[in-house]
C-alpha positions in Angstrom: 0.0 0.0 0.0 0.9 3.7 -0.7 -0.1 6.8 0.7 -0.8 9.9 -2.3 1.9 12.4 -1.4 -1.4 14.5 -0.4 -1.8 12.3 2.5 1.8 12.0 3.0 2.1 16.2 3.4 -1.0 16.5 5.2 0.4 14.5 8.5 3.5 16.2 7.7 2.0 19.7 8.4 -0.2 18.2 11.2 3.2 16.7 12.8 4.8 20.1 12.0 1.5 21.8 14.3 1.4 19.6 17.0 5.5 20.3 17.7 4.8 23.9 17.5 1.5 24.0 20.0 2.0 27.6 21.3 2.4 29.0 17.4 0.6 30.6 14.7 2.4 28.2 11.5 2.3 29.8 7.8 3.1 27.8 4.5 6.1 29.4 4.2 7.6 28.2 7.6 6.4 24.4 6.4 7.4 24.6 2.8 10.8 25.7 4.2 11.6 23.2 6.6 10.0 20.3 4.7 11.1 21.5 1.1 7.9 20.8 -0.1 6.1 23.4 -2.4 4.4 26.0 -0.9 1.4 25.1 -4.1 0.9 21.7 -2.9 1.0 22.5 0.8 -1.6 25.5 0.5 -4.4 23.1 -1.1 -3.4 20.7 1.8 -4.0 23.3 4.5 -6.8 24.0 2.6 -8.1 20.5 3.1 -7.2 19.9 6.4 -9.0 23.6 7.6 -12.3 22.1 5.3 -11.8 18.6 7.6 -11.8 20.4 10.9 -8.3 19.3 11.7 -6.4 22.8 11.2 -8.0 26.6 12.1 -6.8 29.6 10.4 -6.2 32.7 11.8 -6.3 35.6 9.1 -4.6 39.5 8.9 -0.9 40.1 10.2 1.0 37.6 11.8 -1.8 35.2 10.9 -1.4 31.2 10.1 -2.7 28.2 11.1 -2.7 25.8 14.1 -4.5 22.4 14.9 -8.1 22.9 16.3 -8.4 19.9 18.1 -6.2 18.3 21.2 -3.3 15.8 19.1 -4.6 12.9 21.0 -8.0 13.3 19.9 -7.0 13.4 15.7 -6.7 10.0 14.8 -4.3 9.0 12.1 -6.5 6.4 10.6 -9.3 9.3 10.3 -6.7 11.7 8.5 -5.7 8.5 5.8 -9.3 8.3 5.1 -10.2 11.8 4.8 -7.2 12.7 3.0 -7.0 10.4 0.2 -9.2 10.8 -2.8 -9.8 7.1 -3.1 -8.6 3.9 -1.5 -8.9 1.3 -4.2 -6.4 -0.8 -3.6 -6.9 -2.6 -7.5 -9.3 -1.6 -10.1 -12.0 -3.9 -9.0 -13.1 -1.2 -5.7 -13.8 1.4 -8.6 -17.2 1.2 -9.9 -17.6 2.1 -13.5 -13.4 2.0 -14.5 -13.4 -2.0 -13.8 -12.1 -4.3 -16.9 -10.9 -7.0 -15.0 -11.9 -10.4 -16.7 -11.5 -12.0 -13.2 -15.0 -10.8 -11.7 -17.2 -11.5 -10.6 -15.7 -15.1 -9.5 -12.7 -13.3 -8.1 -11.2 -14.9 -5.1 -8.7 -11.7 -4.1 -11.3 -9.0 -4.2 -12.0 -9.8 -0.5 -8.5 -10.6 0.3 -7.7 -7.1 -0.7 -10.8 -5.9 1.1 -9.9 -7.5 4.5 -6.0 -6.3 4.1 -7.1 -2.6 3.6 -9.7 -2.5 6.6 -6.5 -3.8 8.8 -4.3 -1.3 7.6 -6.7 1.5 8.3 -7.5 -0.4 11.7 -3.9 -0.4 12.6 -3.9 3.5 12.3 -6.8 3.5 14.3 -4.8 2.4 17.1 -2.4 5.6 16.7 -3.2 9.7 17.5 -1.2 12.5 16.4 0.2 12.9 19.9 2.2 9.2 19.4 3.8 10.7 16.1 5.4 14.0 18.1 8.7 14.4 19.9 8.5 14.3 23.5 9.5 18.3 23.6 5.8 18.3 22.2 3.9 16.6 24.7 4.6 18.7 28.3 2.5 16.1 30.4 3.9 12.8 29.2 6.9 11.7 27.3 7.1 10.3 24.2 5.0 7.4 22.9 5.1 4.3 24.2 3.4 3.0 21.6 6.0 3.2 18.9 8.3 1.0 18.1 5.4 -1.8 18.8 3.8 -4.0 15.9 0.5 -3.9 16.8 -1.6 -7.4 16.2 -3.9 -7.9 13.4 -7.0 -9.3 14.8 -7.2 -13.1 14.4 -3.2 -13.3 13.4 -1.1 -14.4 15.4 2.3 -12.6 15.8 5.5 -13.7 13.3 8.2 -14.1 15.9 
């Protein structure tokens, strides 16, 4: 699986925002310490504002901050509102299907079940486990990193 490079800058700014609580963020200050185009990141911000993740202040010294609490944006919710569409093959999109393989294809739920875990797995993740401990005063840093979380009904490769 692959994240659009949409999704990918849009948990990049919200990373960026949650390790700068106390601060009005602009483009510019994101564009420059990403080196990601200040084009692409505006419709992002755009995006994330129209989601409810980011508020924008407007007039001098404006910008942009998160709206909500890190722990309460989860990162499965931004992968879902972010991307455009989640097909993982051309079967999951209705009217641009030619596979030959329907409708007796066995891998359609295969695929089905394998993207609901990976979205689940996210699930189990907030913004606040992606920032540096600097970022989060009343705790230190996740201790949910660095863990493989198990996929229900799976047992664990060891």
């Amino acid at each position: 699986m692959q994240l659009t490079r949409f999704t990918d800058f849009s948990l990049r700014v919200l990373i960026y925002l949650g390790g700068h609580p106390d601060a009005l963020v602009t483009v510019a200050a994101i564009a420059s310490e990403y080196g990601i185009s200040r084009h692409h990141l505006t419709r992002v911000v755009h995006q994330l504002g129209i989601k409810g993740y980011i508020e924008t202040v407007r007039g001098k010294g404006g910008g942009f901050r998160l709206a909500r609490r890190p722990d309460q944006i989860r990162i499965g919710d931004v992968v879902r509102d972010m991307e455009s569409g989640f097909e993982l093959a051309e079967c999951f999109r209705p009217g641009d299907n030619t596979c030959r393989l329907l409708p007796g294809c066995a891998l359609k739920p295969v695929l089905l079940d394998a993207g609901r875990a990976f979205l689940a797995s996210l699930d189990g993740y907030t913004l606040a486990d992606l920032l540096p401990a600097f970022a989060l005063p009343a705790r230190a840093a996740s201790p949910k990193l660095g863990k493989t979380p198990a996929v229900a009904g799976k047992a664990p490769h060891g």
